[in-house]
C-alpha positions in Angstrom: 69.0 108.9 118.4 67.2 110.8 115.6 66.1 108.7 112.2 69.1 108.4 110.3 69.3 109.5 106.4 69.6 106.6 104.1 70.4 106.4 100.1 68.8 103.4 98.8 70.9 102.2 95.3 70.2 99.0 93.8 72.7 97.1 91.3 72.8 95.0 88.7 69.2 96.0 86.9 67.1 95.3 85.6 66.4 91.4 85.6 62.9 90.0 85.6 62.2 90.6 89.3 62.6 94.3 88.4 59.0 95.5 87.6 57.6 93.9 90.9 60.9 95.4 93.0 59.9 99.3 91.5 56.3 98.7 92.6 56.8 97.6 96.0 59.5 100.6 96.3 56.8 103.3 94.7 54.3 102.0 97.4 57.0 102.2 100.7 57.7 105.6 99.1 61.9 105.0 99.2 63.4 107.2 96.4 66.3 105.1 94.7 68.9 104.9 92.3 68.7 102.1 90.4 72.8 101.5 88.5 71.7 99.3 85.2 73.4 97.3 83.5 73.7 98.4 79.3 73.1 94.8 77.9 70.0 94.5 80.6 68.3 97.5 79.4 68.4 96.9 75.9 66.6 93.4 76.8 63.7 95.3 79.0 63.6 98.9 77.8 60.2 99.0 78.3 60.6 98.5 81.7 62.9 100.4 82.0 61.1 103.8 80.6 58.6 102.7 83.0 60.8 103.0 86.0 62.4 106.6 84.5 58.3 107.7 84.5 57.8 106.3 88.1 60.4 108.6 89.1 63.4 106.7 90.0 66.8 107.2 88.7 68.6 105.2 86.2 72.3 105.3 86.4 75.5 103.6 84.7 77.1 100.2 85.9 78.6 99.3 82.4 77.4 97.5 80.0 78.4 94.1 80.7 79.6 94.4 84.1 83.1 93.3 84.1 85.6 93.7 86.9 87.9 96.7 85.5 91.1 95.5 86.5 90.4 93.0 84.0 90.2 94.2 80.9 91.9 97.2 79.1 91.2 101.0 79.1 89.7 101.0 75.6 87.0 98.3 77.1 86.5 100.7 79.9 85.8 103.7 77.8 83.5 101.8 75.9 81.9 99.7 78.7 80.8 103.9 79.7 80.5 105.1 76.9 78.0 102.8 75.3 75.6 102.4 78.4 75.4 106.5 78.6 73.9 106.7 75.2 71.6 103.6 76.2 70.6 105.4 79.1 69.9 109.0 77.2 68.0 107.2 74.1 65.7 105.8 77.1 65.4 109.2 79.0 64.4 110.9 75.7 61.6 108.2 74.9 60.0 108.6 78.3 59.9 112.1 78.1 61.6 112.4 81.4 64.4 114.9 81.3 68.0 113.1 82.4 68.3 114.3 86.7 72.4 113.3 86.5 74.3 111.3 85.6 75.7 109.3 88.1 78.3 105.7 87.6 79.2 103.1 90.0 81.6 100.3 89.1 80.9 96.4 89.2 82.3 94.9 92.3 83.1 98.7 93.4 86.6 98.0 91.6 87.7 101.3 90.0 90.0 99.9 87.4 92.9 100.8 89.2 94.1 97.2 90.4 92.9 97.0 94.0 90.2 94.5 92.4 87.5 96.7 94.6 89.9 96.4 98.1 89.6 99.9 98.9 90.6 99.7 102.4 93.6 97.3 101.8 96.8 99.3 102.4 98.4 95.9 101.4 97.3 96.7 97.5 98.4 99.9 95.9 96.3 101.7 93.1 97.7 102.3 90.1 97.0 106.0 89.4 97.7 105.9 85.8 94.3 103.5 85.2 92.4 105.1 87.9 92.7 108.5 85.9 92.2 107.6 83.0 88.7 106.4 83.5 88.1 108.8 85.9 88.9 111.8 82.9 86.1 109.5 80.8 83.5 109.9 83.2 84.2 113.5 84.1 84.7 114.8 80.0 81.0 112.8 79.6 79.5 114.5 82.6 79.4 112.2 85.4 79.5 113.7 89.0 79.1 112.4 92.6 77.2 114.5 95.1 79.3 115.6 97.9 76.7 113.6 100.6 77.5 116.5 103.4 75.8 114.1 105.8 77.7 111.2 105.0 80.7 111.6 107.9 82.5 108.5 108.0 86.3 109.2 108.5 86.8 105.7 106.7 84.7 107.1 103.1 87.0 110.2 103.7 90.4 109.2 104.6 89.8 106.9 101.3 89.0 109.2 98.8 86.2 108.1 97.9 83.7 111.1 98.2 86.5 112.6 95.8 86.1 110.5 92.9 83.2 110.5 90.8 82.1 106.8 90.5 79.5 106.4 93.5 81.0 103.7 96.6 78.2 103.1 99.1 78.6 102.8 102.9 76.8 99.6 103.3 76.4 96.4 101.7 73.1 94.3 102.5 75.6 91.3 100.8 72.5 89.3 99.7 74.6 88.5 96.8 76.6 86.4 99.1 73.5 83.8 99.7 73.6 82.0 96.8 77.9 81.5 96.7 79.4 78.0 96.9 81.8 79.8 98.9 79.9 82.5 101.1 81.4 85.6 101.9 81.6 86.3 105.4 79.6 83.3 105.8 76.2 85.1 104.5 74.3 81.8 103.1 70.6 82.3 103.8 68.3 85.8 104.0 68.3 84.8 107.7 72.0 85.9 107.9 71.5 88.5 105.9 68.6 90.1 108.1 70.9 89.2 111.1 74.0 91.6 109.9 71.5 94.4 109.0 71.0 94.2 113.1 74.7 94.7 113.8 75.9 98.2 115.5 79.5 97.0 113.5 79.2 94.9 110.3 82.4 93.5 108.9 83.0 94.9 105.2 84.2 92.6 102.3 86.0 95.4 101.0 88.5 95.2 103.6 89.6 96.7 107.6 87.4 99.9 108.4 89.4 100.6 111.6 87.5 101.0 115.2 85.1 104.2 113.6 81.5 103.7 114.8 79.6 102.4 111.9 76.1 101.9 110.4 73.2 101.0 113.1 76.0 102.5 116.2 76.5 105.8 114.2 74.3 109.0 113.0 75.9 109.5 110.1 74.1 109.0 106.7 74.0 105.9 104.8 74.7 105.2 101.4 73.0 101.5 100.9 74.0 99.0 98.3 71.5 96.4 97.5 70.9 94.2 94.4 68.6 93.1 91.7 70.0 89.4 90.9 67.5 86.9 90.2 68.8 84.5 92.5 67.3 86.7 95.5 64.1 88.2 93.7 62.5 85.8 96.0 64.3 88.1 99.4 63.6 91.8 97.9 60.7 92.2 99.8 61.6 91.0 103.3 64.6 93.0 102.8 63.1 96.5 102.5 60.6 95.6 105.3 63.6 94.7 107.8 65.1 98.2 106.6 62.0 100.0 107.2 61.8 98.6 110.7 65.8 100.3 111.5 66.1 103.8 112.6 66.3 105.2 108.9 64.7 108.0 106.9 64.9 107.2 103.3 66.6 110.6 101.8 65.6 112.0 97.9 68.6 112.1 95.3 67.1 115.6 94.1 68.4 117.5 96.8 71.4 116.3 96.2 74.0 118.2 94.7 
């Protein structure tokens, strides 16, 4: 099998591990998306308009990363709304001219009641809430690209390359380490390194069917990894054990 494409995004930026995780990307040379967090920024813009001028992009995951079934649709709007402007104001002092601008929800829960279950047929969306914020990121500009190469029946038959919030094909789930109550039994960077070497990895997010999937397939990949302080500590040892899989990292400016 060929090299695979791969789409690194990182979550949850930037926390105090984040200058030292952009420096070690910038020397592996993996381009990445880097979804920030509004209240985060505004504590380390510097860093920040530092990233922007590395040439990573900075992208929208609210502005105090609620769960948006929770709270109303005015809070939504405004969770978007006020981590776009912080994200321009910081484009403009770099001197780095916006590439796109891209959102991706916290927990990968669109608002609409499924609490982030996308593949549960057992919970139903509510279409009225899913539109709504759907309209606010479309009226401010937001897009998805159409990730041709990304050809997973499951991503498809879900919607979710329709939408314009970005979902991700594979979860490292090194968020799970530090859980009292770990999901999918994920406690230690050793079991986190150990799913990465699956051909089928289960997905929190709920039953992908019997479709061939990440190290067993050739499609695309569109990784989700975090910046939490709890695993600064892993970043490292988790891009090396990527590096070492059948993946060519792919550039977000060809995509469209």
């Amino acid at each position: 099998m060929n090299n695979k494409t791969a789409y690194l995004t990182i979550d949850d930026s930037p926390t105090s591990g984040f200058r030292d995780k952009m420096s070690y990307l910038k020397e592996k040379h993996i381009p990445t998306v880097f979804f920030c967090i509004g209240q985060l920024m505004e504590e380390r813009p510097d860093e920040i308009i530092e990233c922007i001028q590395k040439g990573f992009i900075i992208a929208n995951h609210s502005y105090s990363h609620p769960a948006f079934s929770k709270i109303s649709l005015e809070q939504a709007k405004d969770e978007i709304e006020k981590t776009d402007e912080i994200i321009e104001s910081l484009y403009q002092k770099s001197g780095i001219k916006r590439p796109a601008k891209w959102f991706r929800f916290p927990y990968g829960d669109k608002g609409d009641l499924k609490h982030g279950k996308v593949f549960s047929i057992w919970r139903r969306s509510d279409k009225k809430r899913k539109d709504y914020i759907q309209n606010v990121l479309q009226k401010l500009g937001y897009t998805q690209p159409s990730f041709d190469d990304v050809n997973y029946n499951f991503m498809r038959k879900s919607n979710l390359f329709l939408d314009i919030d970005w979902s991700w094909t594979f979860d490292i789930m090194e968020w799970s380490i530090n859980q009292k109550k770990p999901t999918l039994g994920i406690s230690s960077l050793q079991s986190v390194l150990k799913r990465m070497q699956k051909q089928r990895p289960s997905d929190c997010r709920g039953f992908l069917g019997f479709e061939k999937r990440w190290l067993a397939s050739a499609s695309a990949e569109v990784i989700l990894l975090h910046d939490h302080e709890e695993t600064n500590q892993d970043f490292n040892a988790i891009i090396d054990a990527l590096l070492e899989l059948n993946l060519e990292f792919g550039s977000f400016s060809a995509l469209k």
